[in-house]
N, CA and C atoms as a LAMMPS dump frame, in Angstrom:
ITEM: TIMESTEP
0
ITEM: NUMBER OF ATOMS
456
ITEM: BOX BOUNDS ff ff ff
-5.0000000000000000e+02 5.0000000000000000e+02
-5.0000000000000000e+02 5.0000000000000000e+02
-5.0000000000000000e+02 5.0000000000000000e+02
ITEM: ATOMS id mol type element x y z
1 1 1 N 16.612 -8.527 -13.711
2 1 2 C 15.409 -9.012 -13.059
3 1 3 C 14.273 -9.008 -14.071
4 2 1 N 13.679 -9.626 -14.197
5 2 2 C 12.377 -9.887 -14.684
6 2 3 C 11.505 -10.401 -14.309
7 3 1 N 10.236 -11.447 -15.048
8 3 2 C 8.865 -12.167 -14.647
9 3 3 C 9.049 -13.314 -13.275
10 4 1 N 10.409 -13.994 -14.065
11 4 2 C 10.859 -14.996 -13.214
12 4 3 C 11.203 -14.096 -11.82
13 5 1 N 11.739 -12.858 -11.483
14 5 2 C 12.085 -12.702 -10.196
15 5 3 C 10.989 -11.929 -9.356
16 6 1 N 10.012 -11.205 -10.605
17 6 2 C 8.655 -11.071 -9.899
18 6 3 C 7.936 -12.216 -9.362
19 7 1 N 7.706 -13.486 -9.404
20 7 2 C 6.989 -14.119 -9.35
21 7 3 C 8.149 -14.801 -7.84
22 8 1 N 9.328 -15.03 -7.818
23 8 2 C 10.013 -15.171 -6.42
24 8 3 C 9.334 -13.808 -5.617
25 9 1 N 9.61 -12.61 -5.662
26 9 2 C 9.396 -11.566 -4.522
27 9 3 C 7.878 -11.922 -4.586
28 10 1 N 7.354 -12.415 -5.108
29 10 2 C 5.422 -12.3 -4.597
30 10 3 C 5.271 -13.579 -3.893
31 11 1 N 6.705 -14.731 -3.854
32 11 2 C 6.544 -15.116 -2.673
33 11 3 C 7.166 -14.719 -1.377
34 12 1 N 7.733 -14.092 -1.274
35 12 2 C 8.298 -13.008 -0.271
36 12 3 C 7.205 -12.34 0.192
37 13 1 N 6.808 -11.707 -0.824
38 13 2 C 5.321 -11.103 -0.357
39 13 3 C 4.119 -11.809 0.448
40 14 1 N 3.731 -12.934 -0.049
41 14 2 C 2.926 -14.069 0.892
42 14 3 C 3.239 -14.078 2.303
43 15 1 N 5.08 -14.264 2.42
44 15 2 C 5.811 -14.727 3.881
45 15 3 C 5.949 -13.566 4.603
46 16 1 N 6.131 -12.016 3.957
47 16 2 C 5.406 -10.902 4.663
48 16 3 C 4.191 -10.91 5.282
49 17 1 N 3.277 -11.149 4.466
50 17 2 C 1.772 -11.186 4.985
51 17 3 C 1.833 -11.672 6.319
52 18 1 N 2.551 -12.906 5.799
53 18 2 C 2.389 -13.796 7.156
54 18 3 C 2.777 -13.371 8.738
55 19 1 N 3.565 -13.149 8.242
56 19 2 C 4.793 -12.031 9.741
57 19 3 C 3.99 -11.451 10.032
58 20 1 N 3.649 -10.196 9.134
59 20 2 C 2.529 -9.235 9.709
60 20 3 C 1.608 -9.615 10.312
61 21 1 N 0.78 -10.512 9.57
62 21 2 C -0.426 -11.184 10.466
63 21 3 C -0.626 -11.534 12.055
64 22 1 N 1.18 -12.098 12.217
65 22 2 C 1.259 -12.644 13.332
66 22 3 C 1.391 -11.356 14.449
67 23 1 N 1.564 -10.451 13.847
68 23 2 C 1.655 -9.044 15.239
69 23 3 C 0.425 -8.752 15.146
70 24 1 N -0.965 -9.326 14.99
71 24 2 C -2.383 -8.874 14.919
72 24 3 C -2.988 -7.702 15.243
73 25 1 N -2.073 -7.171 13.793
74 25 2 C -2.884 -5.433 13.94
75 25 3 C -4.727 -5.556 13.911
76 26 1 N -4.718 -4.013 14.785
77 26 2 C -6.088 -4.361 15.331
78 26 3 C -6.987 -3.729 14.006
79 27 1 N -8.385 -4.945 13.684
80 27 2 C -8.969 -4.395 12.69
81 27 3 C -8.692 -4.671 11.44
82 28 1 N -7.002 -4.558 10.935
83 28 2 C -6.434 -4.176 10.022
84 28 3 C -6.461 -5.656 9.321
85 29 1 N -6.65 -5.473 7.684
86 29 2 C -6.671 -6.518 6.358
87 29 3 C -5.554 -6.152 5.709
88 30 1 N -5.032 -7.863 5.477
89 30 2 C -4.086 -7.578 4.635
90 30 3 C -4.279 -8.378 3.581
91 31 1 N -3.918 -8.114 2.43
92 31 2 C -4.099 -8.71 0.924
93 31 3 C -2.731 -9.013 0.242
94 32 1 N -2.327 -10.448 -0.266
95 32 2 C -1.729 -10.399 -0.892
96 32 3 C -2.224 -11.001 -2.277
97 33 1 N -1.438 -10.97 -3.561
98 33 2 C -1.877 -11.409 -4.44
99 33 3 C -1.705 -10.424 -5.956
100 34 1 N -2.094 -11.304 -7.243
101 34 2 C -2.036 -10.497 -8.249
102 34 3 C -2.901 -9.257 -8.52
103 35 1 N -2.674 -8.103 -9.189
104 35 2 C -3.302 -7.268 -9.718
105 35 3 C -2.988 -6.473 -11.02
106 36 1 N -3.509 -6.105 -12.192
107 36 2 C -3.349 -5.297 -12.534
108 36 3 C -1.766 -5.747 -13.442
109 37 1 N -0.84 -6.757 -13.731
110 37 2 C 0.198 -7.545 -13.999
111 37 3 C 1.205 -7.066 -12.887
112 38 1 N 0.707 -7.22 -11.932
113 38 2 C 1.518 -6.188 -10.577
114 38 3 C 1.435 -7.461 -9.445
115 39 1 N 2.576 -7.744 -8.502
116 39 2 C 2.202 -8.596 -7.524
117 39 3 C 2.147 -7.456 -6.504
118 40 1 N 0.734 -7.699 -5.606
119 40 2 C 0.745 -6.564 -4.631
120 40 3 C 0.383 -7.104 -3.304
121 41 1 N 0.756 -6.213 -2.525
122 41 2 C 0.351 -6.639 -1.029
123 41 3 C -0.498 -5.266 0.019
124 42 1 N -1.049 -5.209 0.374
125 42 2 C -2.577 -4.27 0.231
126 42 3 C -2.828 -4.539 1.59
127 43 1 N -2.87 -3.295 2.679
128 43 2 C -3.262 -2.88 4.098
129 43 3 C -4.31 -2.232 3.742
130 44 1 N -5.434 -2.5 4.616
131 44 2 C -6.82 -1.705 4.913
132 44 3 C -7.659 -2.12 5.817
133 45 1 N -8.692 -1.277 6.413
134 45 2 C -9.804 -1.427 7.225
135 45 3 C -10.996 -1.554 6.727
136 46 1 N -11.665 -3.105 6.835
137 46 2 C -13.091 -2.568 6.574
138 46 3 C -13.685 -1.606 6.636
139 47 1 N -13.603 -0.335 7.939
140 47 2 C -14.338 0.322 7.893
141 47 3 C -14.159 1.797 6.881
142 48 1 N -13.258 1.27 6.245
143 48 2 C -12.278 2.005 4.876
144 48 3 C -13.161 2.313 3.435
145 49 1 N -13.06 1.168 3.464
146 49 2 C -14.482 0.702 2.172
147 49 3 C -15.678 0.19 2.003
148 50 1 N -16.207 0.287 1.187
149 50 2 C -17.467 -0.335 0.956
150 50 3 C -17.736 -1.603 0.506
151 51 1 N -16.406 -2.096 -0.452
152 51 2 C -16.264 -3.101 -1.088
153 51 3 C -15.894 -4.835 -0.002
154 52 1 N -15.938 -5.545 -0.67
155 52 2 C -16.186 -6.864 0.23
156 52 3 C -14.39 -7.249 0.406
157 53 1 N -14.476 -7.791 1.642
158 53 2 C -13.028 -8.069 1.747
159 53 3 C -12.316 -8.793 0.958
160 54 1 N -12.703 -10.092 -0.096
161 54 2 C -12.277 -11.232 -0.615
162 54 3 C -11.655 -10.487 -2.043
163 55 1 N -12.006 -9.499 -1.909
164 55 2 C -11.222 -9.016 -3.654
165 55 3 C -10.153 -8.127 -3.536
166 56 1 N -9.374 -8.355 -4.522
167 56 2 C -8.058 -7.791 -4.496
168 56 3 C -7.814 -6.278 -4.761
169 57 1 N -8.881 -5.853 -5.608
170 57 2 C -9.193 -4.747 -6.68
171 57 3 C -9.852 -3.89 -5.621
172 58 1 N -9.665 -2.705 -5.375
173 58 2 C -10.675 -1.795 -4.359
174 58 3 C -11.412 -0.937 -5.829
175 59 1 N -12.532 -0.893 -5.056
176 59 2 C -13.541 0.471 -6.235
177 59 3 C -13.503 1.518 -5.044
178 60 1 N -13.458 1.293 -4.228
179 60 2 C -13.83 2.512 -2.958
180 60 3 C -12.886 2.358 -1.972
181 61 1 N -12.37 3.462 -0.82
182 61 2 C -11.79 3.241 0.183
183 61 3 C -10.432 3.672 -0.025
184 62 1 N -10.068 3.619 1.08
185 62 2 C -7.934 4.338 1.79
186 62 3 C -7.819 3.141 2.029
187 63 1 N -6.549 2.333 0.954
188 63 2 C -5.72 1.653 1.33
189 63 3 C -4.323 1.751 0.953
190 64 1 N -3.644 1.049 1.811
191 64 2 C -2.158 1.066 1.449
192 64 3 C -1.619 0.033 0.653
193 65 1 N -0.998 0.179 -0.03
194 65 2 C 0.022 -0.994 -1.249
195 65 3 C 1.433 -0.816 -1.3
196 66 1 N 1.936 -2.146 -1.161
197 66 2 C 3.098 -1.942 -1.745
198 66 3 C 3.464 -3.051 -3.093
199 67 1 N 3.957 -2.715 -3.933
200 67 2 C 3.482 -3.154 -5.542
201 67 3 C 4.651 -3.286 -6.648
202 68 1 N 4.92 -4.406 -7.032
203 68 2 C 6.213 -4.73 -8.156
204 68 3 C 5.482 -5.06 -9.584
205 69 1 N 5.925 -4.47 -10.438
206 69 2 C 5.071 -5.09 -11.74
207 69 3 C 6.43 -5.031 -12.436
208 70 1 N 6.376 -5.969 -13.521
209 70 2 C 8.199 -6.375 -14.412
210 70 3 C 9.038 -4.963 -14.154
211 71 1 N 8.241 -3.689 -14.541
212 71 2 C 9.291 -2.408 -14.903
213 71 3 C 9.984 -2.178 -13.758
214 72 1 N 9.237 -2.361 -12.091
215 72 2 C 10.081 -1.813 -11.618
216 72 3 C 10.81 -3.013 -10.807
217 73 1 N 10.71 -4.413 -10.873
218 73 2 C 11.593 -5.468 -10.726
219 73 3 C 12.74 -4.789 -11.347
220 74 1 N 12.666 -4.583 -12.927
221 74 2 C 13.875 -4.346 -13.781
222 74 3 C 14.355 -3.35 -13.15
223 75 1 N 13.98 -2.559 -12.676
224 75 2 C 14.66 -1.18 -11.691
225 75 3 C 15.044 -1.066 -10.201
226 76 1 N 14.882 -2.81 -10.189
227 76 2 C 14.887 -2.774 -8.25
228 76 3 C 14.323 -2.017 -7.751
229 77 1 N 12.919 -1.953 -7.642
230 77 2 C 12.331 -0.871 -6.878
231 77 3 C 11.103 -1.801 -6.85
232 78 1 N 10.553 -1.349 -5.443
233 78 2 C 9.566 -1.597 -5.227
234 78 3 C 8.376 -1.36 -4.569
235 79 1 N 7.022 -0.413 -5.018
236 79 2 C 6.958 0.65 -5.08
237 79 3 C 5.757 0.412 -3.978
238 80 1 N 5.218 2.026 -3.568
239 80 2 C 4.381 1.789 -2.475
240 80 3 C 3.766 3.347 -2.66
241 81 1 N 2.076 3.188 -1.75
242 81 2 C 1.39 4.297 -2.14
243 81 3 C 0.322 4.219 -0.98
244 82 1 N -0.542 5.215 -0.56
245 82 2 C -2.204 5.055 -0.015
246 82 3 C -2.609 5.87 -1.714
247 83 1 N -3.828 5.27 -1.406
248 83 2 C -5.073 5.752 -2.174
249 83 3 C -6.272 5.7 -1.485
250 84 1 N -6.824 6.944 -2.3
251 84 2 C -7.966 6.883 -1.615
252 84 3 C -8.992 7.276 -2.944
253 85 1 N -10.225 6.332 -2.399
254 85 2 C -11.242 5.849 -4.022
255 85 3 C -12.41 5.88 -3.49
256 86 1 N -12.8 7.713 -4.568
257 86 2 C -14.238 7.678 -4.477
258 86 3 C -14.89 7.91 -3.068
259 87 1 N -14.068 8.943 -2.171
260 87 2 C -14.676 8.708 -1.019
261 87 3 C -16.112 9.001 -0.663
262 88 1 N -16.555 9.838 -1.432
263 88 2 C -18.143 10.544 -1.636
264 88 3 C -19.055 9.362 -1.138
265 89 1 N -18.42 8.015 -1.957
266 89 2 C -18.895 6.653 -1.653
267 89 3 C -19.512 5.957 -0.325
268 90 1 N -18.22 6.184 0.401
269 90 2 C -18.521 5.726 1.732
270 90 3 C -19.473 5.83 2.22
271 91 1 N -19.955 4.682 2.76
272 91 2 C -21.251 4.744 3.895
273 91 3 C -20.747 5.255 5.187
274 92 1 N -21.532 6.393 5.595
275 92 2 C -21.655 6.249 6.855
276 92 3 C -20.509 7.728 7.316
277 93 1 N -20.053 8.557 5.65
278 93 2 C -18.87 9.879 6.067
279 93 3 C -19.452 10.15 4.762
280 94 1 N -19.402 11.54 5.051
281 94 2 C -19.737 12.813 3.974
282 94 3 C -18.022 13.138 3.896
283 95 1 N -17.505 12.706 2.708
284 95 2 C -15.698 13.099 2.529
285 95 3 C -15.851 13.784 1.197
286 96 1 N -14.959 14.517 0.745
287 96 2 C -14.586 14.864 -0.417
288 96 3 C -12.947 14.187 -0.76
289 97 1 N -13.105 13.751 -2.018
290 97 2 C -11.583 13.141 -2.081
291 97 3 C -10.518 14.573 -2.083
292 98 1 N -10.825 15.789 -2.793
293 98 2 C -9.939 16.663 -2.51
294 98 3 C -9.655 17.208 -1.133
295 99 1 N -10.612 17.312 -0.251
296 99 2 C -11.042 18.175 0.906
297 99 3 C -9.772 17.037 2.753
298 100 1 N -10.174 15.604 1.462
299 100 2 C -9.765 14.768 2.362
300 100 3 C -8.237 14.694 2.194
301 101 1 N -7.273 14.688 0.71
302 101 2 C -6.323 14.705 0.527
303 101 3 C -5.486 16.2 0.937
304 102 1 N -6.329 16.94 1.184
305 102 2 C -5.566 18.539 1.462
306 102 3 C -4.849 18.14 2.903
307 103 1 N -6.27 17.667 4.061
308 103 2 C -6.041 17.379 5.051
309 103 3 C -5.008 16.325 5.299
310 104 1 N -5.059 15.323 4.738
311 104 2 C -3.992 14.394 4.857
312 104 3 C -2.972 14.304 4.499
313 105 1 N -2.28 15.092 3.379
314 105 2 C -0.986 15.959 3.196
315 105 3 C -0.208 16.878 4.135
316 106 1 N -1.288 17.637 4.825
317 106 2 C -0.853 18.411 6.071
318 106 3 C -0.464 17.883 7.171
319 107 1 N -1.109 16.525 7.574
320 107 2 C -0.161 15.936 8.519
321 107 3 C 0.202 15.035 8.277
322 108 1 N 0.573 14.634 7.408
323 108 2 C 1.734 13.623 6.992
324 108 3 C 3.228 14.491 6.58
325 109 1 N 2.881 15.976 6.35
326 109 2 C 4.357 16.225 6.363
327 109 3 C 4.982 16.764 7.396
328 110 1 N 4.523 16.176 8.93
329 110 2 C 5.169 16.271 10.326
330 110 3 C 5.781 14.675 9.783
331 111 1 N 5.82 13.574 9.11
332 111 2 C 6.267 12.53 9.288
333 111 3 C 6.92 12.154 7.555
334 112 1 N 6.643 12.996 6.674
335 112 2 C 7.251 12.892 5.59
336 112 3 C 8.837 12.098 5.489
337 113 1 N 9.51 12.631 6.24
338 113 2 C 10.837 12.306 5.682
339 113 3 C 10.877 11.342 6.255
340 114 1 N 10.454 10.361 7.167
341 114 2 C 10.469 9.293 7.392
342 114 3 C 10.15 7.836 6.649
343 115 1 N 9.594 8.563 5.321
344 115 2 C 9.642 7.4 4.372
345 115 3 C 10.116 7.467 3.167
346 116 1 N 10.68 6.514 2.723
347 116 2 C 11.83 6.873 1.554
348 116 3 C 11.119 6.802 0.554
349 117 1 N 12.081 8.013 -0.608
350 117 2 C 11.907 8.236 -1.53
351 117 3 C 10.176 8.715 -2.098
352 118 1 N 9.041 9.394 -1.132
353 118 2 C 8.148 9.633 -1.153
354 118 3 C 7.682 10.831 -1.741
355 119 1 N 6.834 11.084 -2.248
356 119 2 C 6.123 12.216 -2.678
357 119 3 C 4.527 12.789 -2.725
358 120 1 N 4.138 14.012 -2.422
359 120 2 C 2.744 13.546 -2.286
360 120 3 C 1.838 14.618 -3.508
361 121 1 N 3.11 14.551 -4.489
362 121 2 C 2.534 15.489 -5.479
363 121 3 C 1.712 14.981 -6.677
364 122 1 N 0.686 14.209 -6.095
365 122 2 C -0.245 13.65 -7.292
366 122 3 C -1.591 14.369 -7.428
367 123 1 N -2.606 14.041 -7.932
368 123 2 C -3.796 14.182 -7.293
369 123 3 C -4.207 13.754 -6.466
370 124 1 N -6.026 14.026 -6.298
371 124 2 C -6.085 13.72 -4.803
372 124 3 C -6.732 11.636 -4.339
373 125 1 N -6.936 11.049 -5.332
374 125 2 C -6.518 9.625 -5.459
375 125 3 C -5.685 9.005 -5.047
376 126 1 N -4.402 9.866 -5.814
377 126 2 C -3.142 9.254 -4.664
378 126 3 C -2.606 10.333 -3.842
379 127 1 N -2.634 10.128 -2.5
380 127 2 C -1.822 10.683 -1.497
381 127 3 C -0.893 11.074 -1.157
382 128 1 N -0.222 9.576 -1.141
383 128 2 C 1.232 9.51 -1.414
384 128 3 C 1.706 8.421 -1.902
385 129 1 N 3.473 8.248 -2.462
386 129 2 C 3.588 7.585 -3.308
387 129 3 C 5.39 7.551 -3.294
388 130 1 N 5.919 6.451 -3.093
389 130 2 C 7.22 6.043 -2.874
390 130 3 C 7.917 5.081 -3.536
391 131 1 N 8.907 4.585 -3.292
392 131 2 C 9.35 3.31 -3.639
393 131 3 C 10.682 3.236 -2.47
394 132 1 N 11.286 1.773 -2.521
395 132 2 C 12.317 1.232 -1.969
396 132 3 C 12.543 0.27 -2.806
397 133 1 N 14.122 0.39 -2.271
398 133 2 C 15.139 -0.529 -3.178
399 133 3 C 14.765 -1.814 -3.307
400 134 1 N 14.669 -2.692 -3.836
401 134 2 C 14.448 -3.923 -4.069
402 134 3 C 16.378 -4.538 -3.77
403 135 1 N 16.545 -4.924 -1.986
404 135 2 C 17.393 -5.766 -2.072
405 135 3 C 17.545 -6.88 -1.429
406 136 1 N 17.7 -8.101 -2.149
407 136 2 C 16.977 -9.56 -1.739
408 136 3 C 17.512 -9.901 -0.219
409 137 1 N 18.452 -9.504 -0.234
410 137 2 C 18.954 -9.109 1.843
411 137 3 C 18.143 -8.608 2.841
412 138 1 N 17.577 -7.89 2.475
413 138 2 C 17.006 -6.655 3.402
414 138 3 C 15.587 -6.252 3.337
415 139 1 N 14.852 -6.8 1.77
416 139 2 C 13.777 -6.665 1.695
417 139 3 C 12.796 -7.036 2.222
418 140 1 N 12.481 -8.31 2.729
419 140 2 C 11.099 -8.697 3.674
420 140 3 C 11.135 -7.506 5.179
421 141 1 N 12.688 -7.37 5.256
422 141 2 C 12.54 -6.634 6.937
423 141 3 C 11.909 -4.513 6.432
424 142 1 N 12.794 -4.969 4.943
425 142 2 C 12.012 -3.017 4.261
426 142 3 C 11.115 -3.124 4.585
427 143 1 N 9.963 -4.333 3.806
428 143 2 C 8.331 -3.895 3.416
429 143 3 C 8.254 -3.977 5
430 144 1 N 8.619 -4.645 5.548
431 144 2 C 7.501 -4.872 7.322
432 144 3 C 7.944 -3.373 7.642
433 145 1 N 9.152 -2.896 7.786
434 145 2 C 8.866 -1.503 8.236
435 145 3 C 7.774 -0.584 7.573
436 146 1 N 7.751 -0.612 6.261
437 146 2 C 7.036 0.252 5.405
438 146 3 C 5.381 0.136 6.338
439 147 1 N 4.994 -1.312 6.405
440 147 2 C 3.745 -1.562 6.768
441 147 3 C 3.405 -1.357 8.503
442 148 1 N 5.155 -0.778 9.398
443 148 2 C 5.033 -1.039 10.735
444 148 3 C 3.622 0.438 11.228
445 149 1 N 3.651 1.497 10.307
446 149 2 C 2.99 2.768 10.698
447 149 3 C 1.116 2.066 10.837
448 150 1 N 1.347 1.493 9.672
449 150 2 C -0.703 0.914 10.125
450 150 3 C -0.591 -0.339 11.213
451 151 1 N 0.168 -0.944 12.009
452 151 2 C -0.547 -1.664 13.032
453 151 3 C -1.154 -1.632 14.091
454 152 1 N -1.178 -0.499 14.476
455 152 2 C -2.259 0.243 15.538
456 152 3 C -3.307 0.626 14.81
């Protein structure tokens, strides 16, 4: 796998969006598109960030990604994370990014093993942080599960 099969799964990724869209989670933005030499596809709430909806790139805010760049095409994997950026930022919540990641580690591991291959041993930026197999069978129905936990 390489550029050529990144650039097929980021249209996979588009026809995800789309699906998703059509179960009109409430509130909820979805992003697809380049980043970073990464094709990504990006769940969030306005009321998440500060930053304007039309850009791909967050400076602020909890969002979710799920994200292929060449290395892990070449590894069939395809990887997925929340972050959370700069929360001090936010209008309108007094957060600490550590204070906020302590808390959100604690209950996410009532639901931990429910997502594959996950870990939440980063700092407090990233949350958590996974991957799934990249297999051209099964993959559009993976990511929609991956993304089924934010549609409420």
């Amino acid at each position: 796998m390489g550029t050529k099969d990144l650039q097929q799964l980021d249209s996979v990724f588009a026809k995800i969006k789309g699906r998703f869209g059509k179960r009109k989670p409430d509130g909820l933005i979805y992003k697809q598109g380049f980043y970073a030499a990464c094709s990504v596809l990006k769940l969030h709430k306005s009321s998440w960030t500060n930053d304007h909806m039309d850009q791909m790139q967050n400076k602020s805010g909890i969002f979710f990604s799920i994200w292929m760049n060449e290395d892990s095409v070449r590894e069939r994997r395809a990887m997925y994370n929340i972050h959370a950026l700069k929360l001090r930022q936010l209008e309108g919540y007094s957060i600490t990014s550590r204070d906020f990641a302590i808390d959100f580690r604690k209950g996410f591991s009532a639901t931990h093993n429910t997502w594959p291959n996950v870990s939440v041993k980063y700092g407090p930026l990233t949350l958590m942080q996974g991957w799934i197999e990249i297999d051209r069978n099964t993959f559009e129905m993976d990511t929609l599960e991956l993304m089924e936990p934010f549609k409420n």
